[in-house]
N, C-alpha and C positions, 0 to 999 in steps of 0.2 A: 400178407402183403407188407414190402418194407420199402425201406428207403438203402442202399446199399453204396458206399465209396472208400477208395484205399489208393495207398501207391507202394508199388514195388521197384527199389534203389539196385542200379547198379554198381556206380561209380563213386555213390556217395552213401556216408550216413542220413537215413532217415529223420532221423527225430528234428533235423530243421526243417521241417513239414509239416510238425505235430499244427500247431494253429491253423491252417492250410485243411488239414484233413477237419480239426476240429469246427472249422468254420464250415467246410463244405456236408459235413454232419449234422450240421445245426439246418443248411439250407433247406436238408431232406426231411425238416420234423416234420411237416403236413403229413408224411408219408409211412409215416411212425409213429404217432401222439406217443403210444402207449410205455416204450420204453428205449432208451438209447445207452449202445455199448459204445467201447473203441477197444483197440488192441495196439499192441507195438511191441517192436523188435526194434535187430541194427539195423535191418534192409528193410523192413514192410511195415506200412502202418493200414488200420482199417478201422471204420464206422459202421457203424449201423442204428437205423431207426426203428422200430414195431410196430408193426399193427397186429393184435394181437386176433388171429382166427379160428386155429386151431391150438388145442393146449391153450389155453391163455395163461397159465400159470407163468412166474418168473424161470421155472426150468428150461423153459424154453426158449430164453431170453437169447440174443447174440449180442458180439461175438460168439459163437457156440464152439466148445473144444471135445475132441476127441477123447476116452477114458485116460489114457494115456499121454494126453497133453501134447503132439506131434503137429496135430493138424488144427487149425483152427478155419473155423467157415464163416462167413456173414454173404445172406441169401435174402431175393427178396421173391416171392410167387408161392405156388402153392401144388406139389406133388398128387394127386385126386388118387391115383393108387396105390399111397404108400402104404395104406394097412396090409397089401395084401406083400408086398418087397418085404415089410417088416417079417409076416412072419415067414415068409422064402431064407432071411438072415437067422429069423429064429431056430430055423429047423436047420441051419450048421453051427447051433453053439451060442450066436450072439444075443448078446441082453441089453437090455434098454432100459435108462434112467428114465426118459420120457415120455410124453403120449401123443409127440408133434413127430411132422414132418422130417423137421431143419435136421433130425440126428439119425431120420434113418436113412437122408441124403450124406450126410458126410459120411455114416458107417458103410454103403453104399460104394463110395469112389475107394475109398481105403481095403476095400472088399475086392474091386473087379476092375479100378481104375476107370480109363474113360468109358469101356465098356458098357457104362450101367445106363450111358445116357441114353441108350435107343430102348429103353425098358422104362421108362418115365413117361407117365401120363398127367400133362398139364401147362401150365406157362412159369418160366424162370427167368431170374439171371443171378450168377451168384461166383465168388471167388473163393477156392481155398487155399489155406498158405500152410504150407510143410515147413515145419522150426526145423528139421533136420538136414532136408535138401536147400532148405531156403528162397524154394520156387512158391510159382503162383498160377495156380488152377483155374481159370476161367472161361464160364460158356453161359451161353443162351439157348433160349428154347427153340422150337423148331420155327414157327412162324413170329417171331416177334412181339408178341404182347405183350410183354416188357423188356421195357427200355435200358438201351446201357451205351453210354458214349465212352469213348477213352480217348486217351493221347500219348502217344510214345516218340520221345527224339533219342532213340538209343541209349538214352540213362537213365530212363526211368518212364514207368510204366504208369498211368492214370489214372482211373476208373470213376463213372457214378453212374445213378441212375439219372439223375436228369443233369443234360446241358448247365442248369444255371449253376448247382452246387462244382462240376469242376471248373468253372471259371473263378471258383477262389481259391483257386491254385496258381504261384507263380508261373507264368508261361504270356509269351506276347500272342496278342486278339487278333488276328488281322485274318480281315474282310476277305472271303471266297471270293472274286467276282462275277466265276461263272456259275458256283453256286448261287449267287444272286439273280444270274439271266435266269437258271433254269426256275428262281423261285419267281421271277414275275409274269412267266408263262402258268408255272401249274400251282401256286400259293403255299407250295410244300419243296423241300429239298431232299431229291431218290437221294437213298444209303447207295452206297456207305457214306456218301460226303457229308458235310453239315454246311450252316452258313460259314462258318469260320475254315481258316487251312487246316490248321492243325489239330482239330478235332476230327475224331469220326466213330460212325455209328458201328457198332461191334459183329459181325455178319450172322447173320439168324440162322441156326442150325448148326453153329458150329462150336470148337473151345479151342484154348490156346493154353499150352503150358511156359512160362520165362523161368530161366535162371538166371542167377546173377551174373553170369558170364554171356547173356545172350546179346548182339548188336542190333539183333532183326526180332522182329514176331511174324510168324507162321500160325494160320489159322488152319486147321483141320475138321472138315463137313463131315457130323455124325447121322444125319438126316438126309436121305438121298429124294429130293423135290420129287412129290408128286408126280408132274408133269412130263417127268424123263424115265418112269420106272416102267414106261411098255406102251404098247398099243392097246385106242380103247378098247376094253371086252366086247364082242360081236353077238355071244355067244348066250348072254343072258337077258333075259325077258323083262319087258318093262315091270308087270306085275310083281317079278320076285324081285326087281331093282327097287319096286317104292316097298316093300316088304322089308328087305334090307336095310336099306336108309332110315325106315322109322324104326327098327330095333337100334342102329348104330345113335340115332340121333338121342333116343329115348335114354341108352345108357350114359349119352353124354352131358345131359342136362341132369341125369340122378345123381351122377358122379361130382354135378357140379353144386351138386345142395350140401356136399357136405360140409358142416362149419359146427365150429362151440358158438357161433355168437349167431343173432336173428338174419336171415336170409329173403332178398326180394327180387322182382323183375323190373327192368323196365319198359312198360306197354305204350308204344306208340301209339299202336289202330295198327300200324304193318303190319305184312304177314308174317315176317319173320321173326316181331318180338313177340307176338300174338301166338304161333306155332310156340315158341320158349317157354310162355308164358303157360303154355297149356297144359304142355307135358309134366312142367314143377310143378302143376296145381296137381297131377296124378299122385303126387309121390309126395306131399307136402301140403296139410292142412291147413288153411287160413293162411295160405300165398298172400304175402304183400305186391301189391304192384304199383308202378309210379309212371306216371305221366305229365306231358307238360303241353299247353296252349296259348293263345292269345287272344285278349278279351274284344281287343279291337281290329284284327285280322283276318275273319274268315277264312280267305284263300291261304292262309300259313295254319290252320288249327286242324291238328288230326282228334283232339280229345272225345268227340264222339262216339269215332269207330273206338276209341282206346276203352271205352265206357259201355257200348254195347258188347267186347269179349270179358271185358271184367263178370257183367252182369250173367253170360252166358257159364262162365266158368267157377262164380263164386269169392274170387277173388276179394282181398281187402283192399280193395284199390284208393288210392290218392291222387286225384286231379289237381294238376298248379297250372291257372289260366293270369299270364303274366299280360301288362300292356310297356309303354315303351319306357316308363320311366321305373319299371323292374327290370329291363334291358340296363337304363341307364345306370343306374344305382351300383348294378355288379361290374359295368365295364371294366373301371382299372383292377379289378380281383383279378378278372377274366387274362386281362392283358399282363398282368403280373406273373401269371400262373404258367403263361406259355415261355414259358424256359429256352425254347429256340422258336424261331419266326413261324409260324402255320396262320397259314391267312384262309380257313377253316372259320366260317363265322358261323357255322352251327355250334363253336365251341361253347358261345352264348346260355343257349338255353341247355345244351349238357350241362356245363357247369351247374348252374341254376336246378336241373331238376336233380344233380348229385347232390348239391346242397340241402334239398328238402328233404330226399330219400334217406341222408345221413340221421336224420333226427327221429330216422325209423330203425333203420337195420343198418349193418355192418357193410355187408356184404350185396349186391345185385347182380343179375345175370341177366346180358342184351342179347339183341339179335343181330350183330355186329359180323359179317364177312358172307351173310344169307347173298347179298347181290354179287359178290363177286365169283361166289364159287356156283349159281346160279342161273346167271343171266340174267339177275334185275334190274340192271339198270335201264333207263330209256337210249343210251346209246347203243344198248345191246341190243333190244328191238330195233332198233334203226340200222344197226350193222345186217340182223338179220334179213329184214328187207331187203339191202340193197344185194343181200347175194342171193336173194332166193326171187327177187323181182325185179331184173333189170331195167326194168321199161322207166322203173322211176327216175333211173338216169338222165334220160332225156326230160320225162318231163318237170324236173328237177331242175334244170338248165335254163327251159324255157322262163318258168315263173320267179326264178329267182331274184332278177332285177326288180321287178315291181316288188316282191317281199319286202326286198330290203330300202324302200320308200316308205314302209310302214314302223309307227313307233315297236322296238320290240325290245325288251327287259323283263326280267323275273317278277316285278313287282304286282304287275297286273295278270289277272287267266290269259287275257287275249294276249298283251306283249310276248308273255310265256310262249305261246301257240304259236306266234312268230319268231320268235327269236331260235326257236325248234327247228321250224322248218327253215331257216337259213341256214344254222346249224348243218342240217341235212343235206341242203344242195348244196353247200360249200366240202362237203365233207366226201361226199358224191363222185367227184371230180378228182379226187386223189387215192393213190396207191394204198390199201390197208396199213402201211405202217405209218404210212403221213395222215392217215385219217382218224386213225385211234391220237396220236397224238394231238392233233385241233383238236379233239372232242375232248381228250384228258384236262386240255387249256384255258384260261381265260382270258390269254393272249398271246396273236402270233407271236414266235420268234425276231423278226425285223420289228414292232409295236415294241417289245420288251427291250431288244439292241438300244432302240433309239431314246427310253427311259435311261438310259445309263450316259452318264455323261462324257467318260472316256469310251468313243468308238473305238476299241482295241481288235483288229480284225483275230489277233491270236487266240481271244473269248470268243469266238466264234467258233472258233476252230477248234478248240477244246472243249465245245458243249458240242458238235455236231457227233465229236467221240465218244460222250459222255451218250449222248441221245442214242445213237446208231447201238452200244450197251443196253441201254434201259430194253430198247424194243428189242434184242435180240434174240428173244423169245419165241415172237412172232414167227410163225413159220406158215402163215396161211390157213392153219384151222381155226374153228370157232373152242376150241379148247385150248389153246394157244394163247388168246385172246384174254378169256377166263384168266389163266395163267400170269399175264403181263398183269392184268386187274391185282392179282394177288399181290404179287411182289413190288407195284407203284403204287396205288391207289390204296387199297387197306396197309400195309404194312408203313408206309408215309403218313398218310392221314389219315385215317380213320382210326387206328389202332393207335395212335401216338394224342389225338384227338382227345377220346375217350381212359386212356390212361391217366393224362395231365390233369383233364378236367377233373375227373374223378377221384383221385389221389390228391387231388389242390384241397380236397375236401374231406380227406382221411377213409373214402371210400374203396373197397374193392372190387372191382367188375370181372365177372368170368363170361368166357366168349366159349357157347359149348358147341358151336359149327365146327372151332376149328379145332377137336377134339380130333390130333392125327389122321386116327381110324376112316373116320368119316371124310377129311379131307382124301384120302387118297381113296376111295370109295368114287367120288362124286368126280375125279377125274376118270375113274379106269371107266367112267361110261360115256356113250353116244350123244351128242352134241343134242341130237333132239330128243332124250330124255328130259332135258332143264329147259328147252327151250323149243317153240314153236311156231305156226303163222299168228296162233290166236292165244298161245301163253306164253307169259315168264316162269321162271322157277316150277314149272310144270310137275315135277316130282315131291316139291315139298306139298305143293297145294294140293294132290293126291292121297298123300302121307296123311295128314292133319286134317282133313274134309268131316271127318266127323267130329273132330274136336270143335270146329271153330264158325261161327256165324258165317251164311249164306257171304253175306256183305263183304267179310274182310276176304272172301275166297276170288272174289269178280275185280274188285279195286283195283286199279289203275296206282302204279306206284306213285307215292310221295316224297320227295325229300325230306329233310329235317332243315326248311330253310329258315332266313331271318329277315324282316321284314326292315330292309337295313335301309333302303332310298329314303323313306319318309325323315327317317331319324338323320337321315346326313345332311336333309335339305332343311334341317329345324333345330333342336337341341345339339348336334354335335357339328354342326359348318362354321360356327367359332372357330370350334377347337381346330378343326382342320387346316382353316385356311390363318392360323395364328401361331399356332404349334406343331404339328405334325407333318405338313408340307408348307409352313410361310414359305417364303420367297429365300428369308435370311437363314434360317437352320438351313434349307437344300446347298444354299450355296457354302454353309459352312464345312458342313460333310464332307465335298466332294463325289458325292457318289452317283448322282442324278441329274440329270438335265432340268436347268429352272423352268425353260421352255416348254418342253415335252412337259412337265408337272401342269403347267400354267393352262396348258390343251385338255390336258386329261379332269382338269376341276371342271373347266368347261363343259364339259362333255358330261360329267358327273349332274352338273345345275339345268341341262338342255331338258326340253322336251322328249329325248329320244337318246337316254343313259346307255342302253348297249350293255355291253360286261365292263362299264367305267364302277358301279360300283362295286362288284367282287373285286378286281382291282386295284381300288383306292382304299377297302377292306384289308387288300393282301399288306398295301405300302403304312398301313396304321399302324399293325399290329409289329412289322419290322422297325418305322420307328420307335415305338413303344421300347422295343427290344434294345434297337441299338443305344437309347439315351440311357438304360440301367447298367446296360452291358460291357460297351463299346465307347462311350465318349466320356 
């Protein structure tokens, strides 16, 4: 796992960029401790940081060059099948200096071109530069698990892994603003766009070749999505379906223990880290695992359940039961670390429990994309119901007014229990693709319009395009559904989430759900194999029944939330109402309504919060951003 950035020149000599790159390579050390190259010609220059996993040796240091000196690579992710590519090259001649990955990726493309990339099993992003032709190679993995943003205005090409290292590249910042509507709806900004114009997110499954003669970049899909590659199978039986699934899963998570340095999990109590968690303890003695709670939160602490599958599987487990001023302590790291705006306040306690984990092992493996390709989430049960029980419709309709008389917020069980079922009647009442979106949100669209201070009707107009894309997905199935989850929801947050946090802290996280294979497995089958009137995820919890306590099998999903009301009404409503949303910074900005601000604290300090504070969560963590970034 690295830290990865370069730029390739059309128009101009490179080397007036050297600082520019060298700056933006310094931004990615977290992401690298171990070791830092660069590289440089007339037209390209490049960085790279290490984290050293496999080979730790200096041979395998990047820049890494070809025997021949033609091609040079800087790569950051990790190949899980390259022993076996290696010897497929061995067995036509080719020999190896080293015992990593990075060379039998480059010998690889210089072998079979782009061809090789649908032969790859794992998560990437990586460029390579031909001294001969004087182009540049660039792709990403199939599903996104790392990151790569770039920038191109026709003379030159950008590249990093994270947001904040290319912003110290000469180039003007200026504010998305429909990126911003859509981020104070869903707390995250869909790819390709970013907050900013002229950035954008690099498209998952695909690569791009430039030369120095190109005006345009063309991206070309190596990876044909899941969800378009046929109709589900009809044909195969549930029993040989959880048969299947636990060999595909079981290979995914062996494939993901491989490392030269110490290797761990992280155990929530979920079934899905819990399932991870069980299968590396198959195949790997004295399993670390890592958890995190809160000493004064009950209703936010899973470390129980996390503590009864450790006990059941042997595990070396490590419990971190944080209270609010272990929240507070890490805040500005937190806020630091997120590179681009994600108002994801589980980033919190990820960060915090990569931080502990670090001081164990290299390396951890989540349970990261189980709900999406599943059906676990609670909106996914709810979506269920309302197509398999109409009648809630109605009485949906009925009780809704009085609901929403009742305090209802995350903070409390019962608010939760409310705040649910409004949720639900409001959700009820609209078309599937207007209802997955409410649900996706933490605020309507007209609530988010009127946060912005220029009513520009043309931002409307240009997210309703950007929106009516997102869901076009959606075609009425409950796999469809799945589907849109994958490419909004994990691939935005959750996978950008767990990167940042985790890398802020020199750690490497493998996601072994989204092991191809299994991904396109878990589509080609029938909606009610994963899901039910009385389960979620119904085929893993079959799969894993014998590995894992009674208890973590029956549970009721939990989020990974953050007990954030208490802390905004006591240690951080200073900050808030002095810094972060004063009266004076909003209006210095320009970008916000002082008014609509003034409603929304209000609404935050009432007795009856609402989604005011994921909301004023989302507007923190952007300012945080924009006073590093932007002003």
């Amino acid at each position: 796992m690295c830290g990865i950035t370069g730029i390739l020149t059309t128009t101009e000599d490179a080397a007036k960029y050297f600082s520019a790159v060298k700056s933006a390579t310094g931004a990615l050390h977290h992401r690298g401790p171990d070791s830092y190259g660069s590289f440089a010609s007339l037209n390209a220059l490049l960085g790279h940081t290490r984290l050293s996993i496999i080979d730790v040796s200096h041979a395998s240091d990047q820049p890494f060059y070809s025997a021949d000196g033609r091609f040079v690579i800087v790569y950051n992710g990790e190949i899980f099948n390259f022993k076996e590519l290696r010897e497929q090259l061995q067995g036509k001649g080719i020999s190896f200096q080293t015992g990593g990955d990075t060379e039998v990726l480059l010998q690889l493309y210089i072998t079979d071109g782009d061809k090789f990339l649908e032969r790859l099993n794992g998560f990437f992003a990586f460029a390579i530069y031909d001294n001969l032709q004087k182009s540049l190679f660039v792709a990403r993995d199939r599903f996104g698990i790392k990151p790569l943003y770039y920038y191109w205005d026709g003379s030159k090409f950008i590249f990093a892994s994270e947001m904040e290292a290319l912003l110290k590249y000469p180039f003007e910042k200026k504010i998305d603003m429909v990126s911003l509507l859509e981020y104070l709806q869903l707390n995250y900004v869909p790819a390709p766009n970013t907050m900013l114009e002229e950035v954008k997110k690099f498209p998952v499954g695909h690569w791009t070749k430039i030369y120095p003669s190109d005006h345009e970049v063309s991206f070309t899909p190596y990876y044909k999505e899941p969800y378009y590659q046929g109709a589900e199978n009809k044909t195969i039986t549930y029993d040989d379906a959880v048969k299947k699934f636990y060999t595909l899963l079981d290979d995914s998570v062996q494939k993901r223990l491989l490392a030269d340095v110490p290797v761990g999990t992280f155990l929530s109590g979920g079934l899905d880290s819990s399932a991870i968690t069980a299968l590396a303890s198959l195949h790997k003695k004295d399993m670390m695992s890592f958890s995190i709670g809160y000493k004064d939160e009950p209703l936010f602490d899973e470390t129980r359940y996390a503590e009864l599958v450790s006990k059941k599987l042997g595990t070396n487990h490590h419990t971190f039961r944080l209270d609010n001023n272990d929240l507070y302590t890490n805040l500005y790291a937190v806020l630091d670390s997120l590179g681009e705006p994600l108002g994801d306040s589980s980033a919190i306690p990820m960060y915090i429990v990569s931080q502990y984990a670090r001081e164990h092992v290299k390396v951890c493996l989540s349970g990261d994309a189980g709900d999406e390709l599943m059906a676990g989430y609670n909106k996914h049960y709810a979506e269920y119901k309302l197509r398999n029980q109409p009648y809630l419709k109605t009485l949906t309709a009925t009780t809704a007014p009085l609901l929403k008389l009742l305090p209802h917020s995350r903070n409390t069980a019962y608010g939760n229990k409310i705040r649910q079922m409004i949720r639900f009647a409001d959700g009820a009442k609209l078309s599937t693709s207007d209802r997955y979106w409410k649900w996706a949100s933490t605020a309507n669209t007209s609530k988010a319009m009127r946060l912005l201070k220029a009513k520009n009707e043309n931002y409307e107009k240009v997210f309703t395009k950007r929106k009516n894309e997102h869901l076009s997905t959606l075609n009425g199935s409950f796999n469809s559904l799945l589907y849109t989850d994958l490419k909004l929801v994990l691939q935005n947050d959750m996978l950008v989430k767990t990167d940042l946090m985790s890398m802020a802290n020199s750690l490497e996280v493998r996601v072994p759900f989204l092991d191809h294979r299994l991904v396109d497995f878990l589509f080609s089958l029938p909606i009610d194999f994963k899901i039910d009137s009385s389960r979620q995820k119904r085929i893993l919890r079959d799969a894993v029944s014998h590995l894992l306590p009674g208890e973590i099998l029956t549970r009721k999903k939990q989020g990974f939330e953050v007990p954030l009301l208490k802390w905004f009404q006591t240690e951080l409503r200073a900050t808030i109402e002095t810094v972060w949303l004063s009266n004076d910074f909003i209006e210095s900005q320009g970008l916000f309504d002082v008014e609509e601000i003034k409603l929304l604290k209000e609404q935050l300090y009432s007795s009856n919060p609402q989604d005011a504070v994921a909301q004023v969560w989302g507007l923190i963590v952007f300012q945080h951003w924009y006073k590093n970034n932007i002003r």
